[in-house]
KETOR-499682 format. One record per residue (C-alpha): chain; x, y, z; residue number from 1; residue in three letters. Coordinates in steps of 0.02 Angstrom, whole numbers. Layout:
% residues N
<node><mol>A</mol><xx>X</xx><yy>Y</yy><zz>Z</zz><seq>NUM</seq><type>ALA</type></node>
...
% end
This chain:
% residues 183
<node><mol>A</mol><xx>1021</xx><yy>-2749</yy><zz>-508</zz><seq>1</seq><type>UNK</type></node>
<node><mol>A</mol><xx>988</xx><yy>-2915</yy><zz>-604</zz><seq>2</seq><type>UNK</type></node>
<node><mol>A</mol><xx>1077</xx><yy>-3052</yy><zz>-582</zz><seq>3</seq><type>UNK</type></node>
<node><mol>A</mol><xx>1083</xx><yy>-3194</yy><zz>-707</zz><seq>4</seq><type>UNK</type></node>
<node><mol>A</mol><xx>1171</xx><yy>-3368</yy><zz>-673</zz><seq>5</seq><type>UNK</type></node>
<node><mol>A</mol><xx>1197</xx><yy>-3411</yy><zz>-849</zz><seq>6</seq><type>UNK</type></node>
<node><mol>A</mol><xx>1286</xx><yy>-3584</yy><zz>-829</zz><seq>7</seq><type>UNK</type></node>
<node><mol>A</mol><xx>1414</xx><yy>-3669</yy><zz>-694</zz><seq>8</seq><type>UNK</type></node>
<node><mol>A</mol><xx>1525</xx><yy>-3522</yy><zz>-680</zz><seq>9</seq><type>UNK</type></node>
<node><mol>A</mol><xx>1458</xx><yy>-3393</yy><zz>-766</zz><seq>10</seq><type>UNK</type></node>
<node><mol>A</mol><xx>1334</xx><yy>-3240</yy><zz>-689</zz><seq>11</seq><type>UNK</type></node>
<node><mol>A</mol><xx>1270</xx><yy>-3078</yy><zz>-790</zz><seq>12</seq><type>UNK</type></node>
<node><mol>A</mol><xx>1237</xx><yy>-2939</yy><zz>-695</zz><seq>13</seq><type>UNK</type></node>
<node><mol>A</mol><xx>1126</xx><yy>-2788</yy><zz>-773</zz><seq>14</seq><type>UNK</type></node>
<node><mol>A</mol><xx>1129</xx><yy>-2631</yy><zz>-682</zz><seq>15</seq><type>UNK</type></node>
<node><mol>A</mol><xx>998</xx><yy>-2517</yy><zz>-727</zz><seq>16</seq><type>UNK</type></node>
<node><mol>A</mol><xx>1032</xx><yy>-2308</yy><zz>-719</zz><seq>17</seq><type>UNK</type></node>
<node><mol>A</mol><xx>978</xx><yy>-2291</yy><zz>-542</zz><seq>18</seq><type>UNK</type></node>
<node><mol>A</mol><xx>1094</xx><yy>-2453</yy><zz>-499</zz><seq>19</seq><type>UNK</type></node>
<node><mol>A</mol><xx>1262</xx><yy>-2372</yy><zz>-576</zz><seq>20</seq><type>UNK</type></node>
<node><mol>A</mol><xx>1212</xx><yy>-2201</yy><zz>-463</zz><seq>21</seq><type>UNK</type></node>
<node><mol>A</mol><xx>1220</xx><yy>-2295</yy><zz>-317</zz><seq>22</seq><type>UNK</type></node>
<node><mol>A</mol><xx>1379</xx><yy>-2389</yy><zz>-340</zz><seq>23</seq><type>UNK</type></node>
<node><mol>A</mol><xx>1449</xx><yy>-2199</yy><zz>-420</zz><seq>24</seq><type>UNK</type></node>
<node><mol>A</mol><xx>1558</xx><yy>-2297</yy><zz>-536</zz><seq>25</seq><type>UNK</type></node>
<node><mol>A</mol><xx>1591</xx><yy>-2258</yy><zz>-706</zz><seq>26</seq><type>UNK</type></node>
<node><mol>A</mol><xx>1612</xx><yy>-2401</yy><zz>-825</zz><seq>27</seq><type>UNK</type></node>
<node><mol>A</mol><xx>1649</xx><yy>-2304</yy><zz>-963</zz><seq>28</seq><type>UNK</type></node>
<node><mol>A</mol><xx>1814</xx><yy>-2271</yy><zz>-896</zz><seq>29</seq><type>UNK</type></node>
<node><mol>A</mol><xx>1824</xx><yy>-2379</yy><zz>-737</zz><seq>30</seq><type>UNK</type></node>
<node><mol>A</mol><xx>2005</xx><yy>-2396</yy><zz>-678</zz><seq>31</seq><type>UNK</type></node>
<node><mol>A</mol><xx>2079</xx><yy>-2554</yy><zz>-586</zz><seq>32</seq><type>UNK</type></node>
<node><mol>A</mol><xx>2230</xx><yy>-2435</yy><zz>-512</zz><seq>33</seq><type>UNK</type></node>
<node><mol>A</mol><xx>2093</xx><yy>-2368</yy><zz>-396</zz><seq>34</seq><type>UNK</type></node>
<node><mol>A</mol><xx>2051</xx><yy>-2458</yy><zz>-254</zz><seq>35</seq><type>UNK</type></node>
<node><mol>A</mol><xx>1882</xx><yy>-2379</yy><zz>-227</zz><seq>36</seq><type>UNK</type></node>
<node><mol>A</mol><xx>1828</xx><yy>-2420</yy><zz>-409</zz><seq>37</seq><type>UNK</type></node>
<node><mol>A</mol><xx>1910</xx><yy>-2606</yy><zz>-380</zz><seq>38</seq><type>UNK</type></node>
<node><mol>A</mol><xx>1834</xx><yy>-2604</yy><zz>-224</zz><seq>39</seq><type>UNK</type></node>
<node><mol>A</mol><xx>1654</xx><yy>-2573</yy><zz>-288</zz><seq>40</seq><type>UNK</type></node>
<node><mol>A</mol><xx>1669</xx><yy>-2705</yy><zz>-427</zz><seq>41</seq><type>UNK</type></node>
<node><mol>A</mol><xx>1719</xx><yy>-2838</yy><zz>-319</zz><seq>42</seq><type>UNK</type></node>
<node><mol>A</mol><xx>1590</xx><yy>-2784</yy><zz>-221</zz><seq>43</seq><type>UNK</type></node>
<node><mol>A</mol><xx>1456</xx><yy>-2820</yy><zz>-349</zz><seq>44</seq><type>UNK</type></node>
<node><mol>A</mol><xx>1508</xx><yy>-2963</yy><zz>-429</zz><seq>45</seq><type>UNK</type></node>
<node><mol>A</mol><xx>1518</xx><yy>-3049</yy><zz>-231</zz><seq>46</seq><type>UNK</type></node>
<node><mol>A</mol><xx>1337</xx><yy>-3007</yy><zz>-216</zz><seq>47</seq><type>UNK</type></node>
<node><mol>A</mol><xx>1298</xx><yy>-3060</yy><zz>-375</zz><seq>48</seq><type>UNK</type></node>
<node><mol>A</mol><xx>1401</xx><yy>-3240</yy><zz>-363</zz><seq>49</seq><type>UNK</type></node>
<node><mol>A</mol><xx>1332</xx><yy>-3291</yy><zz>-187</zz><seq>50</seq><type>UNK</type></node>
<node><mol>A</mol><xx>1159</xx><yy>-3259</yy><zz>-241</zz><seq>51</seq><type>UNK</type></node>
<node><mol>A</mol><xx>1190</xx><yy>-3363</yy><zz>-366</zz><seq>52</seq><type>UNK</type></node>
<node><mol>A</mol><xx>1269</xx><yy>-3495</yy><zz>-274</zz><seq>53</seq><type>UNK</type></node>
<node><mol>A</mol><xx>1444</xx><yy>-3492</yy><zz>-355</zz><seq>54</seq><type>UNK</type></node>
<node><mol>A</mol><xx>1596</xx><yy>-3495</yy><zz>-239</zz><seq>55</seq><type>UNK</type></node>
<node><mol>A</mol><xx>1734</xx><yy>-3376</yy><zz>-278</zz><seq>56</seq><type>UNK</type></node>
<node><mol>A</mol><xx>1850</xx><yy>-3391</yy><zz>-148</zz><seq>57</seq><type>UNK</type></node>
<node><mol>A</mol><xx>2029</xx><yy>-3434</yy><zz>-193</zz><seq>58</seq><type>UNK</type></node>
<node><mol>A</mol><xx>1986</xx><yy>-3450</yy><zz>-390</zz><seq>59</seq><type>UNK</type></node>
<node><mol>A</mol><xx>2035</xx><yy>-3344</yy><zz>-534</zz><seq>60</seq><type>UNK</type></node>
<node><mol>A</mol><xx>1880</xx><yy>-3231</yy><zz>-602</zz><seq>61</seq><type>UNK</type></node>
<node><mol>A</mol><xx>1873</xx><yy>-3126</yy><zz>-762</zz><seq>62</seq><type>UNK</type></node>
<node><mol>A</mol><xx>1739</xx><yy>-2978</yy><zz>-758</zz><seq>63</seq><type>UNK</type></node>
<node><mol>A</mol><xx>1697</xx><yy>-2891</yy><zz>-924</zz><seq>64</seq><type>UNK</type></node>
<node><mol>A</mol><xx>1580</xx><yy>-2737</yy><zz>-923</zz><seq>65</seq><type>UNK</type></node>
<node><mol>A</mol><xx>1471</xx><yy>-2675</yy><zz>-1076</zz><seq>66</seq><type>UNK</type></node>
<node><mol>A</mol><xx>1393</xx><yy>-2524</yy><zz>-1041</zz><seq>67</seq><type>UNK</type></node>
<node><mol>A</mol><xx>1264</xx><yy>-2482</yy><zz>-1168</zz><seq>68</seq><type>UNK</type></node>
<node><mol>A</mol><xx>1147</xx><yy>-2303</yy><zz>-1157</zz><seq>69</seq><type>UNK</type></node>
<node><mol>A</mol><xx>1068</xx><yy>-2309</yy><zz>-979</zz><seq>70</seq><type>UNK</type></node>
<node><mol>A</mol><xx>1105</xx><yy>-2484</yy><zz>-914</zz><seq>71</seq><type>UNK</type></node>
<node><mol>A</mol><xx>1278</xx><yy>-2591</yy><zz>-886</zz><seq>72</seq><type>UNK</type></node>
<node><mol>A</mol><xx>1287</xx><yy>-2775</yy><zz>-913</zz><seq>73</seq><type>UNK</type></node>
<node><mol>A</mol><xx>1441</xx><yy>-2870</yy><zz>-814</zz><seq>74</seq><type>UNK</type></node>
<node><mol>A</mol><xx>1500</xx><yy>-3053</yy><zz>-892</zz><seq>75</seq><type>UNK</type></node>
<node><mol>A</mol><xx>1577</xx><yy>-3116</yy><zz>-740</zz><seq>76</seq><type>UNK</type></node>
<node><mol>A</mol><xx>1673</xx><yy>-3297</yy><zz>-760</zz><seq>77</seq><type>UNK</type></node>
<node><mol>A</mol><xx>1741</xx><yy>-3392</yy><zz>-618</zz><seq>78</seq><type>UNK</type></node>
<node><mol>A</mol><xx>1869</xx><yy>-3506</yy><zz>-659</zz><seq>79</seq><type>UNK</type></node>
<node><mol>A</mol><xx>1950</xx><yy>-3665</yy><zz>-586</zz><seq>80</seq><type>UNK</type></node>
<node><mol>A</mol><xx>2111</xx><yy>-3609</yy><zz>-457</zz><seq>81</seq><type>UNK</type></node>
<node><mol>A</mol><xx>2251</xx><yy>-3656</yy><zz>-563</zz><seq>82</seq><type>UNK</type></node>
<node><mol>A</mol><xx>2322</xx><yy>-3829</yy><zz>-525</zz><seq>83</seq><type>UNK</type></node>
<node><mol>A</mol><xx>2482</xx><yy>-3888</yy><zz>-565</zz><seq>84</seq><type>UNK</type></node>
<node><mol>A</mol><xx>2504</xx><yy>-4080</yy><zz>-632</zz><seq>85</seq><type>UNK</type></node>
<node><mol>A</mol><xx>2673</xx><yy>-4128</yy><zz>-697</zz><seq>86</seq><type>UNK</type></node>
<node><mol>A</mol><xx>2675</xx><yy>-4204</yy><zz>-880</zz><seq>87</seq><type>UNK</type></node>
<node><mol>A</mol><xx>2809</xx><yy>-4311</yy><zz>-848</zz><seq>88</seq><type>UNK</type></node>
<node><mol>A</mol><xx>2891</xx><yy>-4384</yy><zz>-683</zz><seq>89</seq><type>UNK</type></node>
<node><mol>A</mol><xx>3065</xx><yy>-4316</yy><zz>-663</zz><seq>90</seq><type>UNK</type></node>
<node><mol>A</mol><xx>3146</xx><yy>-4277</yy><zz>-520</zz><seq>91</seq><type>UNK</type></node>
<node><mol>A</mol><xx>3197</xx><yy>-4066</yy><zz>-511</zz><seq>92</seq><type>UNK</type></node>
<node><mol>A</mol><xx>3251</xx><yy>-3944</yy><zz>-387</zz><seq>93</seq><type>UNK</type></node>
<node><mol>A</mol><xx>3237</xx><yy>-3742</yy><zz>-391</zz><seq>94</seq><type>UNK</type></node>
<node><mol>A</mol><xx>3337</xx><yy>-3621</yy><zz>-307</zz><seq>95</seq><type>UNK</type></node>
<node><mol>A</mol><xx>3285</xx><yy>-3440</yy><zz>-298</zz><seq>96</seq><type>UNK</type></node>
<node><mol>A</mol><xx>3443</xx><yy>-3333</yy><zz>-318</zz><seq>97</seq><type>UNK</type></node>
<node><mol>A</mol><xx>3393</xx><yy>-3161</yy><zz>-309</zz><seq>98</seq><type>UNK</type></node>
<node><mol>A</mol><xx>3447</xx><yy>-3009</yy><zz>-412</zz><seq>99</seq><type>UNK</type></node>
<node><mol>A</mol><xx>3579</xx><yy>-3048</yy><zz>-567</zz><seq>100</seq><type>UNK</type></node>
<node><mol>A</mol><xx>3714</xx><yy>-2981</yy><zz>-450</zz><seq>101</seq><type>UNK</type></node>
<node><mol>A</mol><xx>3686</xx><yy>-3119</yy><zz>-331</zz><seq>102</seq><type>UNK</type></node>
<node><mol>A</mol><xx>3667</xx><yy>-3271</yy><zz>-474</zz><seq>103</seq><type>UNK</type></node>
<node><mol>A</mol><xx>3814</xx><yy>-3219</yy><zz>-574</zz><seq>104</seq><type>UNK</type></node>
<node><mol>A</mol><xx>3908</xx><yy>-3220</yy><zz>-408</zz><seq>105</seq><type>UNK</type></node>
<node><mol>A</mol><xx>3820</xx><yy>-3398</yy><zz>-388</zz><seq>106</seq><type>UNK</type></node>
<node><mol>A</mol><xx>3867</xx><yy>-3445</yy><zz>-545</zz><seq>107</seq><type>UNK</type></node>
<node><mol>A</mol><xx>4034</xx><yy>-3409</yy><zz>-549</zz><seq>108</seq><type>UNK</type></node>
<node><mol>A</mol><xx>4071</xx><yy>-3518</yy><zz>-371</zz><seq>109</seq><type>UNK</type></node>
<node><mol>A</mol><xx>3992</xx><yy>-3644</yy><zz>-443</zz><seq>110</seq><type>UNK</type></node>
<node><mol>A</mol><xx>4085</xx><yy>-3637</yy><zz>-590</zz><seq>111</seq><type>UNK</type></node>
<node><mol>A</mol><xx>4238</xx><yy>-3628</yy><zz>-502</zz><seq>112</seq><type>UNK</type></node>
<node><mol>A</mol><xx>4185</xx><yy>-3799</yy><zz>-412</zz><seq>113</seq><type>UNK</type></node>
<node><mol>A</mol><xx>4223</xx><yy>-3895</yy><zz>-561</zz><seq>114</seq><type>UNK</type></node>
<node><mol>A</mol><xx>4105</xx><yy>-4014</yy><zz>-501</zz><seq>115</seq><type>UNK</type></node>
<node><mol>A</mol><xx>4006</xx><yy>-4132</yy><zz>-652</zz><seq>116</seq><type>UNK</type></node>
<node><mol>A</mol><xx>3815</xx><yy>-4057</yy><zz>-643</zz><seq>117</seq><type>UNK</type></node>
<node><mol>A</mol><xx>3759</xx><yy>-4050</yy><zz>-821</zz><seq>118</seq><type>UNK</type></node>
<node><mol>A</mol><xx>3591</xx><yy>-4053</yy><zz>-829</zz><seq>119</seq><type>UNK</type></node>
<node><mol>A</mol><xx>3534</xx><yy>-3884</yy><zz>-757</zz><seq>120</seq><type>UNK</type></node>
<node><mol>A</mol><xx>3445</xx><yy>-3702</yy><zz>-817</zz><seq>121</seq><type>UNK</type></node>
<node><mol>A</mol><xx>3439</xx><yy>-3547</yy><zz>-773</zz><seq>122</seq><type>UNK</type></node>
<node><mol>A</mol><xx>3272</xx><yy>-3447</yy><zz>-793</zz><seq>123</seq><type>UNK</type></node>
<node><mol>A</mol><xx>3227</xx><yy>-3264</yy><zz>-748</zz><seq>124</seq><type>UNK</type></node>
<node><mol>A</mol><xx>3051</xx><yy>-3195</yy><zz>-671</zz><seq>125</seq><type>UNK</type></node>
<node><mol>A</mol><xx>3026</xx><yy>-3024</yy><zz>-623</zz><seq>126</seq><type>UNK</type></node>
<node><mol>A</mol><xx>3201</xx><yy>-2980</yy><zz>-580</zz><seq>127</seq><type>UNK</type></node>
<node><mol>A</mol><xx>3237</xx><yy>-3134</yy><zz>-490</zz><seq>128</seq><type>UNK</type></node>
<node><mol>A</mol><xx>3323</xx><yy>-3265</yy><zz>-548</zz><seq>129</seq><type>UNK</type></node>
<node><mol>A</mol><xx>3328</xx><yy>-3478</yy><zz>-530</zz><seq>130</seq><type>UNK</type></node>
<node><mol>A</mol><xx>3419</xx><yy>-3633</yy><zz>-553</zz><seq>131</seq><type>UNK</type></node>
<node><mol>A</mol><xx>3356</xx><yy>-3779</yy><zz>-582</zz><seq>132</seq><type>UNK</type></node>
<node><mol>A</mol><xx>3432</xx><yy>-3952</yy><zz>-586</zz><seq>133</seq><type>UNK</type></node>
<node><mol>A</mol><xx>3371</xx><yy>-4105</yy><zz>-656</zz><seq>134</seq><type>UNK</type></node>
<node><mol>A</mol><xx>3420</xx><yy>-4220</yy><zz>-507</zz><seq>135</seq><type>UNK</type></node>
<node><mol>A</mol><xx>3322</xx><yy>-4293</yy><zz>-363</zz><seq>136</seq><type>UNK</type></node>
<node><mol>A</mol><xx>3480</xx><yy>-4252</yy><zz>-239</zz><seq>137</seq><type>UNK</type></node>
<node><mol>A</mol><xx>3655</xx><yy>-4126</yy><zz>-281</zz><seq>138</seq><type>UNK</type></node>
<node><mol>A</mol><xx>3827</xx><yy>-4143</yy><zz>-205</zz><seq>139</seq><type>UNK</type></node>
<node><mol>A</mol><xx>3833</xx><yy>-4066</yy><zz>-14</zz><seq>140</seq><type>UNK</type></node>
<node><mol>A</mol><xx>3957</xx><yy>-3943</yy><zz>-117</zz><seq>141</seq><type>UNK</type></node>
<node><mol>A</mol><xx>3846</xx><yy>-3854</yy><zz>-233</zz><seq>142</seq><type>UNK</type></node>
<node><mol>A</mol><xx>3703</xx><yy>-3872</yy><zz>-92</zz><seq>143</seq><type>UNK</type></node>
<node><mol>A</mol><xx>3849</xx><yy>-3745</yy><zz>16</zz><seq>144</seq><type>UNK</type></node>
<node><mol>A</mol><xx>3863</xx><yy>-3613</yy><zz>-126</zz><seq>145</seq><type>UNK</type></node>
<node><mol>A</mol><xx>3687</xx><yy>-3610</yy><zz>-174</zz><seq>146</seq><type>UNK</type></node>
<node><mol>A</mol><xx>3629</xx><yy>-3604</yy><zz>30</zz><seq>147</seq><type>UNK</type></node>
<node><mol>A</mol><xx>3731</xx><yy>-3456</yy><zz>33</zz><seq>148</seq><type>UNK</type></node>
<node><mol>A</mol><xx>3675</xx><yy>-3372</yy><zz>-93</zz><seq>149</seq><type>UNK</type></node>
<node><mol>A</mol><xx>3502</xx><yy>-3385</yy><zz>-129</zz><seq>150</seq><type>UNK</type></node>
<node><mol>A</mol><xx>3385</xx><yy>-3540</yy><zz>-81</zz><seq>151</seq><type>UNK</type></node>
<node><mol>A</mol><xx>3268</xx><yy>-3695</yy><zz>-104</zz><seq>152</seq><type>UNK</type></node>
<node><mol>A</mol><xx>3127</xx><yy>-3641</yy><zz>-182</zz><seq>153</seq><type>UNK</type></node>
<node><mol>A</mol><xx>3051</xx><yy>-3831</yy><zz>-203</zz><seq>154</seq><type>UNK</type></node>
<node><mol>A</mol><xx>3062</xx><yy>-3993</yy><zz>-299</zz><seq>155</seq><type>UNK</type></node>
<node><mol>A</mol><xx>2979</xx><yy>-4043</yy><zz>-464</zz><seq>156</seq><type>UNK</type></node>
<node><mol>A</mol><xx>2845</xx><yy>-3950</yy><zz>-422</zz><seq>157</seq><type>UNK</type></node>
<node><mol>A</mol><xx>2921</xx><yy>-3782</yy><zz>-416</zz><seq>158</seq><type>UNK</type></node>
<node><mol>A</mol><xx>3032</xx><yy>-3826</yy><zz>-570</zz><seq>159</seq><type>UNK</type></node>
<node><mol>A</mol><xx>2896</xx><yy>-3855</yy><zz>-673</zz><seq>160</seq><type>UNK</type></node>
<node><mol>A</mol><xx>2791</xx><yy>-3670</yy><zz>-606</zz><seq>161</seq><type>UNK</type></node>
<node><mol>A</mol><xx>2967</xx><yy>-3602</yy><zz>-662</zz><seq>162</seq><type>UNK</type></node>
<node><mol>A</mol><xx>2980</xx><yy>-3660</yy><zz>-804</zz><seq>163</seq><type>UNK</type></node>
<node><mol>A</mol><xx>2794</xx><yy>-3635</yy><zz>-868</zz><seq>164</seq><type>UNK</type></node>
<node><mol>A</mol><xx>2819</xx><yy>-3434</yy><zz>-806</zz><seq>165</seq><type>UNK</type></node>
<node><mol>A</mol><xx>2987</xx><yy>-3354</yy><zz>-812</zz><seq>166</seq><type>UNK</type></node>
<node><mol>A</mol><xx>3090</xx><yy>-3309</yy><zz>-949</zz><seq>167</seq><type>UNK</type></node>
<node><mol>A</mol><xx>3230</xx><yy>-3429</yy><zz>-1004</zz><seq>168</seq><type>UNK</type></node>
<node><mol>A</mol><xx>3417</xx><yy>-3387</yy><zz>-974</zz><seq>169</seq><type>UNK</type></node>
<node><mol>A</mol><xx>3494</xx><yy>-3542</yy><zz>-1000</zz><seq>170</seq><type>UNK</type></node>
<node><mol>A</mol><xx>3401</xx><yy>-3699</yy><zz>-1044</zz><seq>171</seq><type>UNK</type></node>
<node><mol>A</mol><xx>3546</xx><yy>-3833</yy><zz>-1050</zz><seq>172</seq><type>UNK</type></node>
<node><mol>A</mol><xx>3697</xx><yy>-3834</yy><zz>-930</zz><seq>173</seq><type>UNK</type></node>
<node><mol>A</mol><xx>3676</xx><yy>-3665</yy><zz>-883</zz><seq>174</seq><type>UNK</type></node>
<node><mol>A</mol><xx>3816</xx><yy>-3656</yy><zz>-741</zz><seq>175</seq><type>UNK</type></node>
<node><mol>A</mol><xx>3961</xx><yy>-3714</yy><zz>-870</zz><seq>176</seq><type>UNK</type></node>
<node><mol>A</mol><xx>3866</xx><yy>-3596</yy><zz>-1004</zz><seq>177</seq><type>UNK</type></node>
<node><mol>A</mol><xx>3869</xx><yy>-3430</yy><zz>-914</zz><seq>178</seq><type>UNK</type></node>
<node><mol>A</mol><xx>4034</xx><yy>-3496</yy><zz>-787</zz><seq>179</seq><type>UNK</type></node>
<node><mol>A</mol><xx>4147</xx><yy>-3485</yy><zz>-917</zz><seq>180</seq><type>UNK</type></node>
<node><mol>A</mol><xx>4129</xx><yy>-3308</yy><zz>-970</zz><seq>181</seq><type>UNK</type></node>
<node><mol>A</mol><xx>4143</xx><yy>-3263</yy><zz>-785</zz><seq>182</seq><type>UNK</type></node>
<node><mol>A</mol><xx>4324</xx><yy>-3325</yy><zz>-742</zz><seq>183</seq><type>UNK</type></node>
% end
């Protein structure tokens, strides 16, 4: 096995014939969905980053493989860990609801409420769904409902994570929006 550091964050590894024996993977059709195959790539591309003197603990890395007659060559890129900065200062808070059973049932008692909360969404991410409002504080009221049925998932912070990854419901005074078909 060579290992080439080819910049910052970047390391090519070429694995001769007798290399891709002894790992017994194939890269022709190499599949993630199998731990000992995921196993053995993470295994070489560990080797190959510490040797080089790149850190990959807690970042995001990308590993392409080119296998070409006899030998292999793996592109692996190490990336930054994602960060989170917030364009613009506004105060937020998100509140994981659960399943749609559970946030239409949210919605509807805080429909009910009648209370004045305008600026708030509703967004969706892998079957679970979240409110967010646009407020640094909300009434002791909704605070109840919500505690009850879901809860506080963050401030800004987790607004903005939200709102970068799930699916849009709602975007503008989603409570009124979707409360009034539920009564």
């Amino acid at each position: 096995m060579t290992v080439n550091r080819l910049g910052e964050n970047r390391v090519l590894i070429v694995l001769c014939e007798q290399d891709i024996m002894e790992s017994r993977l194939d890269f022709n059709n190499i599949n993630f969905n199998d731990s000992r195959q995921r196993e053995g790539v993470i295994t070489l591309m560990r080797r190959a980053c510490s040797s080089s003197g790149i850190d990959t603990g807690g970042k995001r890395v990308n590993i392409e493989a080119l296998p070409f007659e006899k030998t292999c060559y793996l592109l692996v890129t190490v990336g930054a860990s994602r960060r989170y900065r917030l364009k613009k200062s506004c105060a937020g808070l998100c509140y994981s609801l659960g399943d749609s059973a559970c946030f239409l049932d949210a919605i509807e008692q805080l429909y009910r409420q009648n209370t004045c909360c305008g600026k708030n969404s509703a967004y969706a991410l892998d079957g679970e769904y979240f409110l967010i409002f646009d407020y640094p504080s909300i009434p002791g009221s909704l605070k109840r409902v919500l505690s009850e049925y879901g809860k506080k998932r963050g401030g800004s912070l987790a607004a903005a994570k939200i709102r970068e990854t799930a699916k849009p419901v709602c975007e503008h005074n989603a409570i009124a929006q979707i409360g009034r078909f539920l009564v």
